[in-house]
BARO-761965 format. One record per residue (C-alpha): residue in three letters; residue number from 1; x, y, z. Coordinates in Angstrom, 1 decimal, padded with zeros to 4 digits. Example, Ala and Ser with C-alpha at 12.3 -4.5 7.8 and 13.67 -1.06 7.14 Angstrom:
! BARO-761965
> ALA / 1 / 012.3 / -004.5 / 007.8
> SER / 2 / 013.7 / -001.1 / 007.1
***
This chain:
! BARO-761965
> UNK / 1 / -018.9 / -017.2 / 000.5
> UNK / 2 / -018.3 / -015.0 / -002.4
> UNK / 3 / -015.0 / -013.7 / -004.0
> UNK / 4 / -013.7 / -010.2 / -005.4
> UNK / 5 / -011.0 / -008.9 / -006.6
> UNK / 6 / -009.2 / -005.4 / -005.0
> UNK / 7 / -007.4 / -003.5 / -007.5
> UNK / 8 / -004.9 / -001.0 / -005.9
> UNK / 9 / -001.3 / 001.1 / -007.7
> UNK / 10 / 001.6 / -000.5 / -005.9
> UNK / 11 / 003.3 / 002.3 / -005.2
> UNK / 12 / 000.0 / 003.9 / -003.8
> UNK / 13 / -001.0 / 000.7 / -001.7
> UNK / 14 / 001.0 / -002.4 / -001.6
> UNK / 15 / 000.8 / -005.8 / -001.3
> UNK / 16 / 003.7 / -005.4 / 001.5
> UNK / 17 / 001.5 / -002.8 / 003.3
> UNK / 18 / -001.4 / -004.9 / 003.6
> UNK / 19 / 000.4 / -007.4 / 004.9
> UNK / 20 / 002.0 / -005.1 / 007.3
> UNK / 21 / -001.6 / -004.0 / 008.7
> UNK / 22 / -001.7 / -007.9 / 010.3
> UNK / 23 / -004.9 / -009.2 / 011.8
> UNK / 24 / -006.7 / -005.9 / 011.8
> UNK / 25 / -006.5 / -005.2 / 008.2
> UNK / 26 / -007.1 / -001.8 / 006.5
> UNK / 27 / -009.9 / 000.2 / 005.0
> UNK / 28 / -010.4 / -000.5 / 001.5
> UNK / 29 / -010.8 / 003.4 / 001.3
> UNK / 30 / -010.9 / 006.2 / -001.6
> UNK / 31 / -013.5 / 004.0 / -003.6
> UNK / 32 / -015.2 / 006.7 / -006.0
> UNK / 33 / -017.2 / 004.9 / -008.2
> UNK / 34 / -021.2 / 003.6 / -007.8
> UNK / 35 / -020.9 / -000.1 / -009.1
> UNK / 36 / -017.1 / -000.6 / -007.3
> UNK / 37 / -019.1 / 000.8 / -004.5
> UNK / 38 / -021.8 / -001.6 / -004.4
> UNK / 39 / -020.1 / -004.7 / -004.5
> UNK / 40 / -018.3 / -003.3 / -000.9
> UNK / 41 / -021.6 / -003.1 / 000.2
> UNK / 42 / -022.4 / -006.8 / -000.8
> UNK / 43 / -019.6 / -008.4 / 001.1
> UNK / 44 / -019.6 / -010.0 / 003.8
> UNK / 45 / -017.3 / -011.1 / 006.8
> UNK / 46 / -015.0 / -014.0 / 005.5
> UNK / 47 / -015.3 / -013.1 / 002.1
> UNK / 48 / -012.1 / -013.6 / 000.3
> UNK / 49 / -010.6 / -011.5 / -002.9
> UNK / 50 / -007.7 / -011.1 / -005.0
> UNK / 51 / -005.2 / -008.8 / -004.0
> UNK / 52 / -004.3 / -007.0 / -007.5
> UNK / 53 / -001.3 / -004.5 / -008.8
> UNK / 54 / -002.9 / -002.0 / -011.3
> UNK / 55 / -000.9 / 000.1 / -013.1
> UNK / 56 / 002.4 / -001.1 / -012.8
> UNK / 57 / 003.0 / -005.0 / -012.3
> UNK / 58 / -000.6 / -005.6 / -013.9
> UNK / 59 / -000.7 / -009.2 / -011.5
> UNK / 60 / -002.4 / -010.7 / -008.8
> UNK / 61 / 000.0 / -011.1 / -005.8
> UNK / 62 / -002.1 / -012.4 / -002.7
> UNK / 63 / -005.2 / -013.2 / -001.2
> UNK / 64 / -007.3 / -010.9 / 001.3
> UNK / 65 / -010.6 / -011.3 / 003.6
> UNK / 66 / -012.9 / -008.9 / 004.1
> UNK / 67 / -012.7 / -008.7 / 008.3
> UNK / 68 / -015.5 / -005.8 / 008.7
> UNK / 69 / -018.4 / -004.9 / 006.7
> UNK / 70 / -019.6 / -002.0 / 004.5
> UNK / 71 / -019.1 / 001.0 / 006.5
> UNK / 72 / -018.6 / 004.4 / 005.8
> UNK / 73 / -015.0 / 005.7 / 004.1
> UNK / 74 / -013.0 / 007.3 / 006.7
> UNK / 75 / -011.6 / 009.4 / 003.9
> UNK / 76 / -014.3 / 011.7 / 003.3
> UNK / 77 / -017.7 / 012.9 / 005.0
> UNK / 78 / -019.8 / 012.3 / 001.9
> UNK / 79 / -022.0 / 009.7 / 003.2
> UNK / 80 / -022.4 / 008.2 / -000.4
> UNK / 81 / -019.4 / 006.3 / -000.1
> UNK / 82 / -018.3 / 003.5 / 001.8
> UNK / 83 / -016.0 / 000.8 / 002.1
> UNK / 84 / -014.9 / -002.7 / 003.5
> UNK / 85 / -011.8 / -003.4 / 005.5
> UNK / 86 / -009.4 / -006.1 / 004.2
> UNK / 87 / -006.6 / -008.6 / 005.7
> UNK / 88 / -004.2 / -010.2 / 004.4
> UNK / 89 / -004.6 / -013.8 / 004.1
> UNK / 90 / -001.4 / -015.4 / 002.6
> UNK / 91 / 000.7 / -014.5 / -000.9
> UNK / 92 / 000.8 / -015.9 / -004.2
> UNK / 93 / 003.3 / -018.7 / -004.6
> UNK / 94 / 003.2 / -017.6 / -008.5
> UNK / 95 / 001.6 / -013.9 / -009.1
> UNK / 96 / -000.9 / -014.3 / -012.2
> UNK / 97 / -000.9 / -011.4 / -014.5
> UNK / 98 / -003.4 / -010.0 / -016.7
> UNK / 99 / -001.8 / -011.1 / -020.0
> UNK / 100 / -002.1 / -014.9 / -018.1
> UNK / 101 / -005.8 / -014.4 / -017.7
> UNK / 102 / -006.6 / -012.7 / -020.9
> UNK / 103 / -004.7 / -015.7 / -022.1
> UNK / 104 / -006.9 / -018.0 / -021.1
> UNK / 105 / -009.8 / -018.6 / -022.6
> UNK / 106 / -011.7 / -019.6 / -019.6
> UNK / 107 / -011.4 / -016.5 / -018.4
> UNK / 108 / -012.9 / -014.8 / -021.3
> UNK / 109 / -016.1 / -013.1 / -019.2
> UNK / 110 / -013.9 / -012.6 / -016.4
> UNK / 111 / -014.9 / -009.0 / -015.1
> UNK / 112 / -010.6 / -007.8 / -014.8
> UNK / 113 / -011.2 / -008.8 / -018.8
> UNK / 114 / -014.5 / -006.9 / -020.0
> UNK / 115 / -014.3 / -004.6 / -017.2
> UNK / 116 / -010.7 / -003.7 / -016.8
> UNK / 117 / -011.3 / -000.4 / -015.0
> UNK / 118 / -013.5 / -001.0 / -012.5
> UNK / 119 / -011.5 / -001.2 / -008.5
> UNK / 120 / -013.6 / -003.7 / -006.7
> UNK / 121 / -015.1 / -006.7 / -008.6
> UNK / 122 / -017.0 / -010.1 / -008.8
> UNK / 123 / -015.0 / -013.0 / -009.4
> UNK / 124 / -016.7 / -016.0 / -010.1
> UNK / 125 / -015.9 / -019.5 / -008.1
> UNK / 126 / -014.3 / -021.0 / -011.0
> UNK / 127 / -012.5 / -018.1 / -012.0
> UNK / 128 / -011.3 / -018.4 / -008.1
> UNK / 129 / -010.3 / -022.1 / -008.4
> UNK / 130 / -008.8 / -021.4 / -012.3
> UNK / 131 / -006.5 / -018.4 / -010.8
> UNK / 132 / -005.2 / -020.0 / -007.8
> UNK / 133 / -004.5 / -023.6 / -009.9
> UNK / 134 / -002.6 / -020.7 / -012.3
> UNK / 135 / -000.6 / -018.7 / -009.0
> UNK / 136 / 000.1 / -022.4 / -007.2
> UNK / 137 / -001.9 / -021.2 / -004.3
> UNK / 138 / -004.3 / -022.3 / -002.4
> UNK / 139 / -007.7 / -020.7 / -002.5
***
């Protein structure tokens, strides 16, 4: 199994409105950028990430699984770009924001850290286990 982390504006797409979608989950759609691309395209079923605020709240807030595969985005008919779709899995007792993790130096080469901008991203088992130990949720 590998872990990510979904970066999405609150007011755009919520944590709420994931968790609305149920079972079925949602398209991880509008993804515009090569590398965010990519690591859609490397997930697989029962993959877990990191449900995070950007913008505004700057935290992590739940846990998702990716329930279908790479697949092309629904949201445009340029066949360069795809996406997974996501469920939610179960909130964070304790959301974990950024200025925790760039707090901590064990997360210094954390990708959200050296690679702020980018929407869809590796995150390393340990980072997993360091993050959940922070949010008092299991991983």
């Amino acid at each position: 199994m590998a872990y990510w982390l979904f970066k999405s504006e609150p007011d755009v797409w919520g944590w709420d409105q994931q968790v609305a979608k149920g079972d079925s989950g949602e398209e991880w759609n509008g993804v515009r950028n090569y590398q965010a691309r990519n690591n859609m395209r490397a997930m697989k079923k029962g993959d877990l990430g990191f449900f995070y605020h950007s913008r505004s709240g700057l935290e992590i807030v739940g846990i998702v699984e990716v329930c279908a595969e790479s697949h092309p985005d629904s949201t445009t008919d340029d066949p360069r770009w795809d996406c997974v779709d996501v469920r939610a899995v179960r909130p964070f007792a304790k959301p974990v924001t950024l200025a925790q993790i760039k707090d901590d130096p064990r997360l210094q080469d954390m990708s959200l850290v050296k690679s702020a901008r980018l929407s869809v991203q590796p995150v390393t088992e340990k980072e997993w286990q360091i993050i959940c130990e922070m949010g008092e949720t299991e991983g």
